[in-house]
Structures are given as C-alpha cells and as structure tokens.
C-alpha positions in Angstrom: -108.8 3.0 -66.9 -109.2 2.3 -70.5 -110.9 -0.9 -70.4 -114.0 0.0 -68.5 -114.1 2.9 -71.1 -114.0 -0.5 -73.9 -116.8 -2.4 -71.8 -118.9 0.7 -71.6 -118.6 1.7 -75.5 -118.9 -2.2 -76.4 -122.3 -2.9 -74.4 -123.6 0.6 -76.0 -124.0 1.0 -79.6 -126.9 3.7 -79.3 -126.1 5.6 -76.6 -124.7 8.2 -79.6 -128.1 8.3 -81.0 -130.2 9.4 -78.0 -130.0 9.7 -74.4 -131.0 7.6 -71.6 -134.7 6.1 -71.0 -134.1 5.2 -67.5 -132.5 6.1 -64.5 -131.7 3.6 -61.3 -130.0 4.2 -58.2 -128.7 0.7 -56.5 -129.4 1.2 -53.0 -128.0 -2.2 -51.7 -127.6 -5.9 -51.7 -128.3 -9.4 -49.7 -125.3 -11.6 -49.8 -127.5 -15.6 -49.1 -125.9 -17.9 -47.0 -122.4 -15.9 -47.6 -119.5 -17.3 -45.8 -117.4 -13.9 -45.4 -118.6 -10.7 -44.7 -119.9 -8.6 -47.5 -120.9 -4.7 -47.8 -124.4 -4.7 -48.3 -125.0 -1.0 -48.8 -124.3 -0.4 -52.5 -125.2 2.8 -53.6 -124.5 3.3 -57.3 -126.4 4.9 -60.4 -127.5 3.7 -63.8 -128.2 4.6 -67.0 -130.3 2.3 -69.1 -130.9 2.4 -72.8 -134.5 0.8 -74.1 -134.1 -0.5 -77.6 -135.8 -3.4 -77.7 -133.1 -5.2 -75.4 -132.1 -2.7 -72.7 -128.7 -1.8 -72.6 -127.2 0.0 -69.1 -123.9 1.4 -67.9 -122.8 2.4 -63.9 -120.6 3.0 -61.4 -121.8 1.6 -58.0 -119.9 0.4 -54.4 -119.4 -3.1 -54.7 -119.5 -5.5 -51.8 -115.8 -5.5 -51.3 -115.9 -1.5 -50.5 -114.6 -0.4 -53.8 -115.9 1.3 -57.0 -116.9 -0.7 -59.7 -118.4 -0.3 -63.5 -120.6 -2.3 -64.8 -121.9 -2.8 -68.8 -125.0 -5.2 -68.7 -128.0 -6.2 -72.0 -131.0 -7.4 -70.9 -134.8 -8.4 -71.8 -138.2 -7.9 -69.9 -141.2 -8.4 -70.5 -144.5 -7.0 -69.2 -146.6 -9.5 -66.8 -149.1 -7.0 -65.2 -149.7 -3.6 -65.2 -146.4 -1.7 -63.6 -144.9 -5.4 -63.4 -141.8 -6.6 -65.4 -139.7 -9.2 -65.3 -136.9 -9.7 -67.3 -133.4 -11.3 -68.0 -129.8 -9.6 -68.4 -126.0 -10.6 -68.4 -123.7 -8.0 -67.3 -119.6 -7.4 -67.2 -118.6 -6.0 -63.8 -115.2 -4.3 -63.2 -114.1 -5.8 -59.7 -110.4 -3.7 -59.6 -108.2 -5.8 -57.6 -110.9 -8.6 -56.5 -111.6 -10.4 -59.6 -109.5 -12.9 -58.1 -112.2 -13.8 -55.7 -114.7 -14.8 -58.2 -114.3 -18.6 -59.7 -115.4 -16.7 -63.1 -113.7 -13.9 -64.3 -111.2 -12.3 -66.7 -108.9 -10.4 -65.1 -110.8 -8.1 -62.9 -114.1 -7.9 -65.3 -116.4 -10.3 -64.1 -119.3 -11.9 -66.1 -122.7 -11.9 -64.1 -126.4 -12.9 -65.3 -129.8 -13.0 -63.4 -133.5 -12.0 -63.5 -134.7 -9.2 -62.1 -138.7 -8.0 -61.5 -139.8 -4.3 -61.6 -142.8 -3.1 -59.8 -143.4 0.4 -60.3 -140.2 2.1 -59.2 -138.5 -0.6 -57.3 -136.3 -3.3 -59.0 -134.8 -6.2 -57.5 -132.2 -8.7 -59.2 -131.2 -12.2 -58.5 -127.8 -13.4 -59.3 -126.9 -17.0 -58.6 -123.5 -17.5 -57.5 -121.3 -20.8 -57.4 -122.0 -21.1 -53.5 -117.9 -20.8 -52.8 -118.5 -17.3 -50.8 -122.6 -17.3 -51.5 -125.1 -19.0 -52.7 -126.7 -16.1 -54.4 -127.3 -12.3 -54.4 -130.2 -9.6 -54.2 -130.0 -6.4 -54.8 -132.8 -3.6 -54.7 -133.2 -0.2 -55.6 -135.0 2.4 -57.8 -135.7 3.1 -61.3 -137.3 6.5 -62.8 -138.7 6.7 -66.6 -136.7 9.7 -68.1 -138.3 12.1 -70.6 
C-alpha cells in the first residue's frame, strides 16, 4: 500500500498547509457504448484542495467492483453564475486491473477529461480508447467546506 500513499503525497503539496475546500461524493458512472459489463454505481468521496489549480485525493468503487485511489490536478473556470467548467488529469489505482487499460503503469492508471459544475452536481467526461468504451460519465455531488 505504499504507492497510493506516494501518488497521494505527490499530487498534494498543500494539503499540510490547510485543510480541504471541497467535499464530493461520486455517486456513479455511464460506461458509452461499453463492450463488457461495467459497475456503474460508484460511490466514493473526495477531498479537493483550491489553490489556484485544484488538487483532489479519494477512495471510490471502481467499475470492476474494487476500491480504488485516485490523485487528480485540475483547472476551472467560471462561465455563469454557479456554472464551472474545468479541465483535470488524474492517476487512478486499478489493483489488479490495470491490465485492462491500453494505458497504464502497473496498476496506476493515467486519466484526463472535462468536467462542468452546476451548483452541487458535477459531472466528468473521460474519453477512452473505444477497446472496452468509447467514453465515461460520472456524476455526483460537491459541498463548499468552511
């Protein structure tokens, strides 16, 4: 277990300096035009960081039924009022399936996407190589912390 402990203290240099801004809770994903069949409920919780880029850690249940961690960066931007949209790239620990993936190292998989925030609901796209999927959505909510 020591390398998600290196991906989480890697993707956050400030999270000595203050705590989270943001709390999520993944409640599930989409899996488009997948040719197996995926789990699409994917609770999981997140911590993000606001700094300019955001930087978040969590644990969630990945679509193969099993825990993962994930370390992600990314950038929004305001459009509207309680609308953002934004960037991020993201390192996923897959234990045991980062075989299935035609991108990874080892287990840790690389992912990227947008992702749109209205209010408290997020959603993220992730484009995928269109082996197993063509791409993936996943929804859930975010909460401003104090």
């Amino acid at each position: 277990m020591r390398l998600p402990a290196l991906l989480l203290a890697a993707a956050l240099p400030t999270t000595a300096l203050a705590g989270p801004d943001r709390l999520s809770i993944l409640l599930g994903s989409h899996h488009v035009n997948a040719k197996e069949d995926f789990q699409e409920f994917n609770p999981g919780v997140f911590a993000t960081w606001e700094r300019g880029l955001d930087y978040t850690v969590g644990v969630y249940y990945n679509s193969y039924e099993r825990v993962s961690v994930l370390a992600s960066i990314g950038y929004g931007f305001d459009v509207a009022q309680d609308f953002e949209l934004g960037v991020f790239a993201a390192l996923a620990l897959y234990p045991g399936d980062g075989d299935r993936f035609s991108h990874s190292f080892g287990d840790v998989v690389p992912l990227a996407g947008v992702q749109a925030r209205y209010k408290n609901v997020f959603v993220q796209f992730i484009p995928a190589d269109g082996d197993s999927l063509d791409s993936l959505f996943t929804v859930g909510l975010t909460f401003e912390l104090d």
